[in-house]
C-alpha positions in Angstrom: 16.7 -11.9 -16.1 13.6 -13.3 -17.9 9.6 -12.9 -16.8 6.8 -14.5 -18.6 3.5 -14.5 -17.5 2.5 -18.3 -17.8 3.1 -22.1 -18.1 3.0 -22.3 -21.9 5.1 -19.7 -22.4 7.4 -21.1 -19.9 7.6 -24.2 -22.3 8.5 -22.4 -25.3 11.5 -20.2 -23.8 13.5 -23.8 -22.0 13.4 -24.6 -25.7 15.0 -21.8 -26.7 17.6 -20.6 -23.8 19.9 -22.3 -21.0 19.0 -20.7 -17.7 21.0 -20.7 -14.6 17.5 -20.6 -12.2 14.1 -21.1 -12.7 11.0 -19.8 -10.4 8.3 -21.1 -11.2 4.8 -20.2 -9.3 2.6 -22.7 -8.1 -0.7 -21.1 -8.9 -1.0 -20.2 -12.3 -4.4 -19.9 -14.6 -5.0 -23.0 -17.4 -1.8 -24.8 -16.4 -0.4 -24.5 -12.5 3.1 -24.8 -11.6 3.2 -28.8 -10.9 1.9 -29.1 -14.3 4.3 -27.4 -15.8 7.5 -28.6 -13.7 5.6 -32.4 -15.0 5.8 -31.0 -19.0 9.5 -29.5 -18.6 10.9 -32.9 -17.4 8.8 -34.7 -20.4 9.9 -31.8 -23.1 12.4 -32.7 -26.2 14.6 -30.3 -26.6 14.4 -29.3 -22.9 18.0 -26.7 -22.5 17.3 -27.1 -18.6 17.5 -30.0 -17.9 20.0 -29.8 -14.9 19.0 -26.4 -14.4 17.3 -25.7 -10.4 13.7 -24.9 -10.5 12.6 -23.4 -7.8 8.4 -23.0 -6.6 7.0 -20.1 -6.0 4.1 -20.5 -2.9 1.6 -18.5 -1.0 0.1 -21.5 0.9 3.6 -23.2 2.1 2.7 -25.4 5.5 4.4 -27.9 7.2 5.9 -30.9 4.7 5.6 -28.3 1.7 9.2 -28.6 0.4 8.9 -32.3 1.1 6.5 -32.5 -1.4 7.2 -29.6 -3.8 10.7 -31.9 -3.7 8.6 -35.1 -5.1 7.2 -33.1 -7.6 10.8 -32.4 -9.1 11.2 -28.7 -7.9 14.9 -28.4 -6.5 13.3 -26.0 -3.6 10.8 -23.6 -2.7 9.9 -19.8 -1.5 7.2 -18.8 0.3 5.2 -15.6 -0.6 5.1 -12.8 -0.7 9.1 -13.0 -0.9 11.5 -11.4 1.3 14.7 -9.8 0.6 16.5 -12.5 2.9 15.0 -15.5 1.5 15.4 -14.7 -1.8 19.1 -13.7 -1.1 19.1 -17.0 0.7 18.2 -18.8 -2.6 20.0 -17.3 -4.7 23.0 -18.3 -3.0 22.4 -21.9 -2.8 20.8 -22.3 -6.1 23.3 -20.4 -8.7 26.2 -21.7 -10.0 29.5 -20.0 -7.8 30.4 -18.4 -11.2 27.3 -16.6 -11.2 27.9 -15.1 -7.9 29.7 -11.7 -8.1 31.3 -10.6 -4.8 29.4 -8.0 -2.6 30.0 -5.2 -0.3 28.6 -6.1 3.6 26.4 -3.4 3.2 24.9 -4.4 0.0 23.3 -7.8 1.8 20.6 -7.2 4.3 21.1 -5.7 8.0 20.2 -7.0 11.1 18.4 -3.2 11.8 15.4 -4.1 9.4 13.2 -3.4 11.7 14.3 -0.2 12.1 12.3 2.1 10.1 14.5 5.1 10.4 17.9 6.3 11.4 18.3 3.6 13.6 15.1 4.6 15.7 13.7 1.1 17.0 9.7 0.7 17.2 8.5 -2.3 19.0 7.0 -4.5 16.9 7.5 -3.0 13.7 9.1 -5.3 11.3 10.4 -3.4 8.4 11.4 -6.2 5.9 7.7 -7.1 6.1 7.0 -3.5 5.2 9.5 -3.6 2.7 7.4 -6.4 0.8 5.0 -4.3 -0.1 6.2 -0.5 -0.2 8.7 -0.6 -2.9 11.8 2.3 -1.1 12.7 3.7 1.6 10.9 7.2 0.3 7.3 5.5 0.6 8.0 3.3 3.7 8.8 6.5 5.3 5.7 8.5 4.0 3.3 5.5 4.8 5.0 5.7 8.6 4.2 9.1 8.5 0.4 8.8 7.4 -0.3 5.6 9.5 1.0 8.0 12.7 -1.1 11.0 11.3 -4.5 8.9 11.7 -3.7 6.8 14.7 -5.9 9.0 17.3 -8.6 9.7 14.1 -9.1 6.2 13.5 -8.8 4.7 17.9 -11.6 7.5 18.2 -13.8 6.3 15.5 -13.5 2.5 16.5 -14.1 3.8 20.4 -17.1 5.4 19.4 -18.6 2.4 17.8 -18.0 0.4 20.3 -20.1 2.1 22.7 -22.7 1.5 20.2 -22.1 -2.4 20.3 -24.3 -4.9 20.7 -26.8 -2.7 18.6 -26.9 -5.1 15.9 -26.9 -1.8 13.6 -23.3 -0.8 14.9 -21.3 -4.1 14.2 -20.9 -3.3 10.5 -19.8 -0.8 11.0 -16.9 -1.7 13.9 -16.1 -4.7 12.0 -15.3 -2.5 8.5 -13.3 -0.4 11.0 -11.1 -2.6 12.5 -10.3 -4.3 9.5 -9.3 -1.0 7.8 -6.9 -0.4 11.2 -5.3 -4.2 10.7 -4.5 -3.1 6.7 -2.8 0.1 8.1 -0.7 -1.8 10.7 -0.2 -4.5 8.3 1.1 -1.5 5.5 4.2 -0.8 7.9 4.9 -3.9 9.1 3.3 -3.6 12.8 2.1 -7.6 12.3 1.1 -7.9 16.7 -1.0 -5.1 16.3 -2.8 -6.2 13.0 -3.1 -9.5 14.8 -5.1 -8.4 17.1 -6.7 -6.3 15.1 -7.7 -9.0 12.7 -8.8 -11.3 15.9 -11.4 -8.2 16.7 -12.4 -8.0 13.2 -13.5 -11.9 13.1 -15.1 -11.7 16.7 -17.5 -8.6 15.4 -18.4 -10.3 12.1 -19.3 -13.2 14.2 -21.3 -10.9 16.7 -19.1 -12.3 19.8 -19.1 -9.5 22.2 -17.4 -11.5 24.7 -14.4 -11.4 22.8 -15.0 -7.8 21.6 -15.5 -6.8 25.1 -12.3 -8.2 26.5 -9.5 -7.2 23.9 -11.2 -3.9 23.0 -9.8 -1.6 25.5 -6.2 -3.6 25.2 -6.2 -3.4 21.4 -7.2 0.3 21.3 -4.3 0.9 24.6 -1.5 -0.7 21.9 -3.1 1.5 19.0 -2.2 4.4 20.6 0.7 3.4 22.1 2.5 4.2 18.7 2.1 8.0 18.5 4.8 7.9 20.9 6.9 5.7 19.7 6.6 7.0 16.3 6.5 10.9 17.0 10.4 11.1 16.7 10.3 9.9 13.2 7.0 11.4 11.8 8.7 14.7 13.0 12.0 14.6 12.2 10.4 13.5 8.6 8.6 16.9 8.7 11.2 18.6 9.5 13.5 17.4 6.4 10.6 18.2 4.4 10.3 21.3 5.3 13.6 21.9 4.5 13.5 20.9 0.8 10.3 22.5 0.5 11.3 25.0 -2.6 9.7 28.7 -1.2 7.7 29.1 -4.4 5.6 26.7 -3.2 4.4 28.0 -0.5 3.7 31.1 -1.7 0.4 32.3 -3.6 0.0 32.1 -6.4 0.4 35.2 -8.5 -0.2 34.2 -12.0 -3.7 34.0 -11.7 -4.4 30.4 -12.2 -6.5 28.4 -9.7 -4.7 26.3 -7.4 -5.3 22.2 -7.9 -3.5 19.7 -5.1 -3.5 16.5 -6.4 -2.9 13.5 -4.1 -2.0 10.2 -5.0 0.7 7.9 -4.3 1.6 7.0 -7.5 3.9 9.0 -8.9 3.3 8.1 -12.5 -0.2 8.8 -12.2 0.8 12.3 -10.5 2.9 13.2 -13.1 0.4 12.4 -15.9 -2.3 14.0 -13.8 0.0 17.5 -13.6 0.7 17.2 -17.6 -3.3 16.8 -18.2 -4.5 20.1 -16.7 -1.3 22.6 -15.7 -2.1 24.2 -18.8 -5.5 25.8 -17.3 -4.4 25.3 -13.5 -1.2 25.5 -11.4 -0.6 22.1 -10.1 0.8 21.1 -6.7 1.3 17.3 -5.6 1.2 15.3 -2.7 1.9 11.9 -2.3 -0.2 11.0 0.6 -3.3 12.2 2.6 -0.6 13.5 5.6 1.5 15.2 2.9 -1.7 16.7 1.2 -2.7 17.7 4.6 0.9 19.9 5.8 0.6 21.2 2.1 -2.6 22.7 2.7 -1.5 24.4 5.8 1.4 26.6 3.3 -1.0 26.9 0.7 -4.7 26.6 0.1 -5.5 25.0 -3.2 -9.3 25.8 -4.6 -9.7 22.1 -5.4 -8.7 18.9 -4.8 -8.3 15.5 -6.8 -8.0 12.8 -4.4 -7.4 9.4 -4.8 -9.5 7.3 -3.0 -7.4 3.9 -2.7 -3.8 4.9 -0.9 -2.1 2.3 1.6 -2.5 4.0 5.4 -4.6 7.2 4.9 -6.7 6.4 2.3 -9.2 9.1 0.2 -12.1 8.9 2.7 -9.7 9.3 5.8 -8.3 12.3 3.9 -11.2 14.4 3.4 -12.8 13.0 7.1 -9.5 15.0 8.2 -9.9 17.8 5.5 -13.5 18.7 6.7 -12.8 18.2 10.3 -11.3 22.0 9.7 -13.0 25.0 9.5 -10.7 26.7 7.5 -10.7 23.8 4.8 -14.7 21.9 5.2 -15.8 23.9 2.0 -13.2 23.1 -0.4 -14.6 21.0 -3.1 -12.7 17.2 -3.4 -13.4 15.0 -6.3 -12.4 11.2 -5.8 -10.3 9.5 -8.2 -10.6 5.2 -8.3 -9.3 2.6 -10.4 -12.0 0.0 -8.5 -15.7 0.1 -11.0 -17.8 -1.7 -8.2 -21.0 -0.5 -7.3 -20.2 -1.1 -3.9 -17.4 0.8 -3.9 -18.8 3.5 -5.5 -21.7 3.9 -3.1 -18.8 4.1 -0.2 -17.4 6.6 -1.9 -20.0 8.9 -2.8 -21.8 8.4 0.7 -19.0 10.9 1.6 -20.7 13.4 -1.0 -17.3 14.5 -3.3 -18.0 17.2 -5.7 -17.1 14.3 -8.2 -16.1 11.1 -8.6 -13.9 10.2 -11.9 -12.7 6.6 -12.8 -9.2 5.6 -14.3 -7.3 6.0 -16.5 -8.4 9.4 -16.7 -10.0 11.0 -20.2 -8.3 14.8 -20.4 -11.5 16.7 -21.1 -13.8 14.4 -18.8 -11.6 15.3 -15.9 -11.2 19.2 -17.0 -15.3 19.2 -17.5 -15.8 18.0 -13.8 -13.0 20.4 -12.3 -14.5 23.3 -14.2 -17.9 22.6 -12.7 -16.9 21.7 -9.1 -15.2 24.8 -9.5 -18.1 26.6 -10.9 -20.6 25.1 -7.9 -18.0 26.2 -5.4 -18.5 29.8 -6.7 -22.3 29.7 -7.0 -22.1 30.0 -10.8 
């Protein structure tokens, strides 16, 4: 398999090499996919001639192969891509040499919207999921955090809405419903977002009408799913709890100062651990749920959170993380790959002990642990 990132290049490589299939996106900077599908048929020295080339299509609507057909494609896909469809194409498109044979279970179940061990959720579609959380390891975790925040974030929206029509309060609903319709969204719970996203449009459009009638149903559904997804969110726990390694739990005895780190990118966890676990002893998390049960085995002196993660994102973190007694003083310092003022202001109306951008500088992000650090103990 070959990627390249445009048009041109796209030009230069059917020169070169005979493919067996081509995908080819529609939308592309300087020259788009019809343009480019018009410049391969035209090409000397063209090695693909005869070879299918299939668009690639985020705004597919009725008649769309119809006319991605007239403009020589051999098919299309709609994105973002499933597993199925792309299966689907595969089949049809490649040559039968090309197709190696394949176990059942290596093709896609009829259980996809299953999210684990077999336990059904209404709604839930998991190959939707599946488009956007890339195994079966973060599917699970982002289950878990979107069932750790379901009562946090139906009492927050409930509370605004007994502020509505105050013209002050429908910011503020609006921005919190739409942040509820990207965690359903995350898992694949597309009715819920729905409606979600049909509350979100009525409060930016100041229709209390609407607001007034779907509220109550919307929040109802909302918290429908901490029973339907308790079984997995626990029995997730549970096998955590299991693997957890007992040194981990334990305090730490070698004198270092404790940092969690929470992101859910692995890479950046790892890179984060190799920057500092010379000074500190490092613990990770790869959520704001797992960064929450890992606080209740062992109480880290700071923490680097990332403030953009799908489901429980930074600020629902440390809304949780100060909503306890026991944890409301430890310092946080936000971690964001986004440099817009507007963002920035969100995230430092919640008042971090810092706020560092990526990709990290080693002694920046040392500097602004040891002073949170130093702050914390009145030094």
């Amino acid at each position: 398999m070959q990627e390249n990132l445009s048009g041109k290049k796209c030009l230069e490589l059917i020169t070169k090499k005979k493919y067996d299939l081509i995908y080819l996106d529609h939308r592309m900077p300087d020259m788009d996919g019809l343009e480019t599908r018009r410049r391969m048929e035209e090409l000397q020295g063209n090695l693909n001639e005869d070879t299918p080339v299939i668009a690639l299509t985020a705004n597919a609507i009725s008649g769309a192969k119809e006319e991605y057909l007239n403009y020589g494609f051999d098919d299309y896909l709609s994105k973002p891509v499933s597993t199925k469809s792309l299966e689907k194409s595969l089949l049809t498109h490649l040559p039968d040499d090309k197709i190696g044979a394949a176990s059942e279970d290596a093709w896609c179940s009829d259980t996809a919207d299953e999210p684990s061990d077999g336990v059904a959720v209404n709604g839930l579609d998991k190959e939707f999921a599946m488009l956007h959380l890339s195994d079966e390891a973060l599917f699970k975790s982002a289950v878990k955090d979107f069932y750790g925040v379901i009562d946090l974030n139906a009492d927050k929206l409930s509370d605004m809405y007994k502020d509505l029509p105050n013209e002050n309060a429908w910011e503020g609903y609006r921005i919190q419903v739409h942040g509820m319709k990207s965690t359903a969204a995350t898992i694949g719970i597309i009715p819920l977002a729905g409606l979600a996203k049909i509350l979100e449009d009525a409060s930016g459009e100041r229709d209390i009408a609407t607001v007034t009638t779907l509220h109550a149903i919307f929040i109802k559904r909302w918290r429908a799913y901490k029973e339907q997804l308790a079984r997995i969110a626990e029995e997730d726990e549970a096998e955590a709890r299991g693997s957890m390694p007992e040194a981990s739990v334990k305090p730490s005895d070698n004198g270092k100062k404790k940092i969690l780190v929470v992101d859910d990118d692995g890479a950046m966890l790892r890179t984060i651990k190799s920057m500092i676990e010379d000074e500190y002893e490092v613990h990770l998390a790869p959520s704001g749920a797992k960064a929450m049960a890992s606080m209740e085995k062992m109480r880290p002196d700071l923490i680097l959170l990332d403030y953009e993660m799908p489901v429980c994102d930074g600020r629902q973190t440390l809304e949780m993380i100060r909503a306890k007694d026991e944890l409301a003083s430890l310092p946080v310092i936000f971690l964001t790959s986004v440099n817009d003022r507007k963002q920035v202001s969100k995230a430092l109306s919640m008042i971090p002990q810092g706020y560092l951008l990526k990709p990290l500088v080693r002694e920046k992000l040392k500097a602004t642990i040891r002073r949170a650090l130093a702050e914390k103990n009145g030094i």
